[in-house]
N, C-alpha and C positions, 0 to 999 in steps of 0.2 A: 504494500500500500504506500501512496505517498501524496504530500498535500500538493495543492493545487489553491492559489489565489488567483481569484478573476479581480481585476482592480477595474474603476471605472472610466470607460469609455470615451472617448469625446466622440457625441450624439450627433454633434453639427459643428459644420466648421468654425473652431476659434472660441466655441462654449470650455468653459473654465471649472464652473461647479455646477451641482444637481444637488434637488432637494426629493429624499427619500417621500415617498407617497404613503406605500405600502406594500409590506413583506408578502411574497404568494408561497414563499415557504419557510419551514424552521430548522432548526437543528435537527439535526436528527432525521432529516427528510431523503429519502433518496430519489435523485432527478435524473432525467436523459438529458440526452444534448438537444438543445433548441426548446427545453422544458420554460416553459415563463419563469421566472425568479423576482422580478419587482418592479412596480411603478415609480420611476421616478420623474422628477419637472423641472424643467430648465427651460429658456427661451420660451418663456409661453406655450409649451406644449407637454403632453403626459407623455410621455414613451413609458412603454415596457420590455424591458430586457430579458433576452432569451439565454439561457445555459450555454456556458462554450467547453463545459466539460457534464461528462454522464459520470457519477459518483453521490457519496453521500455529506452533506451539509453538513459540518465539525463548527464553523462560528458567522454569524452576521455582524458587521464594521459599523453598524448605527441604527440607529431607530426611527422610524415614523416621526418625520419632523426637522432630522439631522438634516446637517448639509454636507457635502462629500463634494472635496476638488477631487477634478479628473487627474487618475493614474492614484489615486489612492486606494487601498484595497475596501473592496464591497464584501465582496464572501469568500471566505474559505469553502476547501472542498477535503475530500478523501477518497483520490480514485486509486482504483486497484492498478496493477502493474500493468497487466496486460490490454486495460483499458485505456490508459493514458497513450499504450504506448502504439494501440492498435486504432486511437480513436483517430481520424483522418477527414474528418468535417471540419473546418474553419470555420469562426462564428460570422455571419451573416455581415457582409460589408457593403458599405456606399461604395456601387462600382462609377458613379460619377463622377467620382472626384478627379481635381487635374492635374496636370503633369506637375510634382516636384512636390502635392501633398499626401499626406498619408490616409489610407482608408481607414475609414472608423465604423467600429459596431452600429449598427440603427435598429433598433425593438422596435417594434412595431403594436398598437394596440395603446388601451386607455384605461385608467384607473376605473372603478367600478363595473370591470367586465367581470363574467361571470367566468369561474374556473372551468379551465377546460381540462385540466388533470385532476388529478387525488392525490393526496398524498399517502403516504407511506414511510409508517413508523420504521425507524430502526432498532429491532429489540433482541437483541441475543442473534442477531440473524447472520448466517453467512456471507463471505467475500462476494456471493455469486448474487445477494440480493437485488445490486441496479436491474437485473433481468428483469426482476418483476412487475418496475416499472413500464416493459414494452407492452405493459396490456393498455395505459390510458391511452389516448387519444393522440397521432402523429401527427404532424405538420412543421411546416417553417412557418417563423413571423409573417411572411407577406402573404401568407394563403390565409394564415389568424386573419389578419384586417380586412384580406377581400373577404370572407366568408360574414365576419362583421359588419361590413359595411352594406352587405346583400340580405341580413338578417338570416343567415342560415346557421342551421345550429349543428356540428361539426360531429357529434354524437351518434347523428342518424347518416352520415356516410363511410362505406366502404371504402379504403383508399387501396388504389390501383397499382400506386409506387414500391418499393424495393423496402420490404419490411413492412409493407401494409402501410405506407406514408402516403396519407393522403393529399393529391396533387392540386393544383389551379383546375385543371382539365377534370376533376373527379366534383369541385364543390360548384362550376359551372354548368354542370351536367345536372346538378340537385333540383329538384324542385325549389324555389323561394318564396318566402314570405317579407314582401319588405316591412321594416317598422314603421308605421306612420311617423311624420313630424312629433315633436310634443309643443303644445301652445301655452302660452304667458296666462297663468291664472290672472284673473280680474284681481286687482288689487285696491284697498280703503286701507282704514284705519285699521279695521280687523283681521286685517291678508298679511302674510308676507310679501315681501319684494325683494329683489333682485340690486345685488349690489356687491359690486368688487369681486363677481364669481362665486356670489354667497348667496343663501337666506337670511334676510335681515327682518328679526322681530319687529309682529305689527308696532305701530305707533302707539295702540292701545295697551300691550303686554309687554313691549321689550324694556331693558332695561331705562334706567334715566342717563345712563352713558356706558357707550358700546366702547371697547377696544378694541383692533383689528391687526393683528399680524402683518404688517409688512413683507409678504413670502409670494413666491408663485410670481402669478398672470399680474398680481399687484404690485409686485417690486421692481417687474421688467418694463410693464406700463411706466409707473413711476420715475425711473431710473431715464428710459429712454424720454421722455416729455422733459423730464429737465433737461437734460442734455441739448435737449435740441432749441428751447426757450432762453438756454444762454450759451448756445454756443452757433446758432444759426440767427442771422439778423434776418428777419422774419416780414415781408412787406406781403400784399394781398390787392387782387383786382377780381372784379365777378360781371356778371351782366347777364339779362334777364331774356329768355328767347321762346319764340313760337316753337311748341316741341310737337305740332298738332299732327304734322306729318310723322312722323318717328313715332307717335299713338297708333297711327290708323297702320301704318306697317306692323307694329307688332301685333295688333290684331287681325290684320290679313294673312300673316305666316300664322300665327295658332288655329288659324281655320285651314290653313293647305295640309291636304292628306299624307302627303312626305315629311311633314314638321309634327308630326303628332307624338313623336317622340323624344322631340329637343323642345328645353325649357328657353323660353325668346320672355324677355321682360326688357325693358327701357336699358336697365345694365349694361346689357347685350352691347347695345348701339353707343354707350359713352365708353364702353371700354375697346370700343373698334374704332372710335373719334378720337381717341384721346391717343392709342397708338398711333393714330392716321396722323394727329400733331406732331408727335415727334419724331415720323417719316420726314416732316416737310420742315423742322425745325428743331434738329438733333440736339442742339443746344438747352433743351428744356428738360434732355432727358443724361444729365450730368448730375456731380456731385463735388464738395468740394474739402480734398484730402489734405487735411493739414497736418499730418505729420510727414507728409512730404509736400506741401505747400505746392500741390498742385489742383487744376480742377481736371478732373475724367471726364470723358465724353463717351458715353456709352450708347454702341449703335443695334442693340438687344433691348427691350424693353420686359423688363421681369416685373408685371403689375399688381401692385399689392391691390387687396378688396378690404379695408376696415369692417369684421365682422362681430356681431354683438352676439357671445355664447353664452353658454351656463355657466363657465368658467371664467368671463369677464371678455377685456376687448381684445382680440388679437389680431393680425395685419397676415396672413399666407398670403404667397402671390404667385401666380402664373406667369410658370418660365416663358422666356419668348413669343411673350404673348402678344408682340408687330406679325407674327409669321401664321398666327391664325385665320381663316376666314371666319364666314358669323356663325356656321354649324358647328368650326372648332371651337369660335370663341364661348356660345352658349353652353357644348358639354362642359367645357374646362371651369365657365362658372360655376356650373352643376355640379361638380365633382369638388371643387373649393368649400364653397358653403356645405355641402353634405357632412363635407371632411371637418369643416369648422365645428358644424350643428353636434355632429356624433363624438367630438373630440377626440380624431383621432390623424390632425393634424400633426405633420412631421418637425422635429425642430429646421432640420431642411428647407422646409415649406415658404419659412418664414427669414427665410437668410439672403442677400442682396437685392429686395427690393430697389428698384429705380423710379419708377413713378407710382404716385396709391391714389384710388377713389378708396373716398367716405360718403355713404349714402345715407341720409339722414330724411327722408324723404317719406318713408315709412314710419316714424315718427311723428307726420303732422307737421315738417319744420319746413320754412320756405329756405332758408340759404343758415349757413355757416363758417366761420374762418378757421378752420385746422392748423395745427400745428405739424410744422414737416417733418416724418421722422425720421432719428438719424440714417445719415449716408446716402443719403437722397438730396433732391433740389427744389422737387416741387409736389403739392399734393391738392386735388379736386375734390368740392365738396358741392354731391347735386343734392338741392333742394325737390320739395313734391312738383310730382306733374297735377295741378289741377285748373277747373277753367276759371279764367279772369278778363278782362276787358282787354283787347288789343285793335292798335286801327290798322286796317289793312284797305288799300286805296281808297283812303281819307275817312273810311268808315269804321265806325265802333264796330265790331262783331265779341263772339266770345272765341277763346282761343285756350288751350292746352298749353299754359305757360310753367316754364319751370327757371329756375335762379341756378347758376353755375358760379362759383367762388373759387378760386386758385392762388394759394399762400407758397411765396414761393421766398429761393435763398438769397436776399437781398446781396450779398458778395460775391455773386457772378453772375446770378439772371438779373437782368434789369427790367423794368417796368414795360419798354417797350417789347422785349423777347416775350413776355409774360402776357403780355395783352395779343398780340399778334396769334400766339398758341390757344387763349381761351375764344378769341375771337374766330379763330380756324375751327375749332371743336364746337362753338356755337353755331355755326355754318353747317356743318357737321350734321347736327341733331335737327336742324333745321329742316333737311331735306337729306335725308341719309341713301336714299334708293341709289341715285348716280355716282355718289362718292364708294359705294360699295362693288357698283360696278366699272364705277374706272380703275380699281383693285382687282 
């Protein structure tokens, strides 16, 4: 026998520390390889980390709460000889990464999922006990999150793969049941609400004064909004536009027989305008590095979506999302927000944004000024579509008017690049049909 520490990971590029969620095993547990081990949080997002050795659990490095920098040890193990030395799976890595970094472990899956193993005491048992393990349930992390994220329960399939592992191709084959959304209870005085990725006691029963942990989706929040309030000099231009056309299109594609199966909302159209801006005005979609005191100019537009979760606010963006048309672009939101909603967004996910819409619109809110956040230059904030008066040759009619806002890096976009860019995207939304087909 001989020990085995797995120390912790870096999850996503250039993350430092993780904070412990919660344990999926104990001492004395015995795990396979790719077995779940624990929730941890960092960069606004839950990962769960998969086994990189099959043996049994001798010690855990912290507790529910702890925070653990990366390359510290997380768990001990006690694998047998012949399994250390026979085991030939690598644990699970980011094969995206680029030339000159190193690849890092990536768990896959979210705090409050439902176990998909057992555990398994260790008691008086022999060296040959991890066996007994191969009766739970096989798979790798990325087959957990798709099966998760399809609502399929991993239990009632067969796996096809080499040792009974069940494959992508085995849980795509399943029958599914998706999970509905879950909806915002009505909230009074009597209700809970929602706040900081919490439940926060009615007005009528909670305390006379709450204190709140500083941890998680709140520290990263926190941390980056300062950052970016004193360390980005922060100016703002917006303007108010017929979106009437961009209404009547989204409703003529949800009524075409071919589009019944991609979700088209208003979105759709500002994040296909907004990339189409910094096609035509590269410069909007930079940043400004100052520990090399330079600005980047980046000709990829990796689009963050500000999304409002159970878990609080977090920013995932869509790689290369200039290179999408409006069926890529609609799945790609669809798969964002789902991944937000379910929380089982990647630290990944959330790593080089260049430009972000915040959509506040849903809300009740007509506009807003955002704050940009870090490593970025400029960030879009659409107000609701609804009707209001507008003249259109010389006449009052009603019109589909919506407010567009863009808070940008006053130290290298200037006022006129800024204006030019919202005024292009107000164009944009104004009449979206031919700017989609001159693409």
């Amino acid at each position: 026998m001989s020990k085995k520490i797995f120390h912790l990971p870096d999850v996503g590029e250039g993350l430092v520390e993780a904070e412990i969620v919660v344990w999926k095993v104990s001492v004395g547990d015995v795990v396979i390889l790719n077995q779940p081990l624990v929730d941890i949080e960092t960069a606004k997002a839950t990962v769960e980390l998969p086994s990189p050795f099959a043996g049994v659990v001798t010690e855990l490095h912290g507790a529910p709460g702890d925070t653990i920098q990366v390359d510290e040890s997380l768990i001990t193990f006690e694998v047998s000889g012949d399994e250390s030395e026979a085991t030939v799976e690598e644990p699970i890595v980011n094969e995206a990464v680029g030339a000159g970094r190193e690849a890092v472990l990536i768990g896959y899956g979210v705090a409050k999922e439902e176990a998909v193993t057992t555990r398994t005491r260790r008691r008086n048992a022999p060296e040959t006990t991890p066996s007994v393990a191969r009766t739970q349930v096989r798979t790798t992390p990325p087959v957990r999150l798709y099966a998760k994220q399809h609502g399929i329960d991993l239990n009632t399939i067969t796996g096809t793969g080499r040792d009974g592992v069940i494959t992508r191709s085995d849980v795509e084959g399943a029958d599914t049941k998706v999970t509905p959304p879950k909806h915002s209870p009505s909230t009074g005085a009597n209700t809970p609400s929602r706040f900081v990725g919490r439940d926060l006691e009615p007005w009528s029963s909670g305390q006379l004064e709450e204190r709140i942990p500083v941890k998680g989706v709140l520290k990263s929040m926190s941390e980056a909004m300062a950052s970016s309030a004193f360390s980005q000099p922060r100016a703002a231009v917006w303007v108010r536009i017929d979106a009437t056309k961009t209404m009547e299109l989204v409703a003529s594609l949800k009524k075409h027989p071919n589009m019944q199966d991609v979700r088209i909302s208003p979105l759709v159209f500002v994040a296909l305008g907004l990339c189409d801006a910094a096609r035509h005005y590269p410069g909007i979609n930079s940043y400004f590095d100052m520990k090399t005191n330079e600005v980047v100019v980046r000709r990829t537009v990796n689009l963050g979506i500000a999304a409002n979760t159970e878990r609080g606010l977090i920013v995932p963006n869509i790689k290369q999302a200039d290179q999408l048309d409006l069926v890529g672009m609609a799945n790609a939101l669809t798969t964002l927000v789902d991944k937000a909603r379910s929380g089982t967004t990647t630290p990944n996910e959330m790593l080089g944004t260049s430009l972000t819409i915040t959509n506040v619109g849903p809300f009740g809110v007509d506009a807003a000024i955002p704050i940009i956040p870090p490593g970025s230059g400029a960030i879009i904030a659409i107000g609701q579509i609804a009707p209001a008066p507008w003249v259109v040759d010389n006449q009052v009619v009603v019109r589909q008017v919506c407010e567009i806002a863009m808070s940008f890096d006053h130290r290298h976009i200037d006022g006129a690049l800024a204006s030019m860019v919202l005024n292009h995207l107000g164009r944009f939304l104004s009449d979206p049909a031919p700017s989609l087909l001159a693409n």
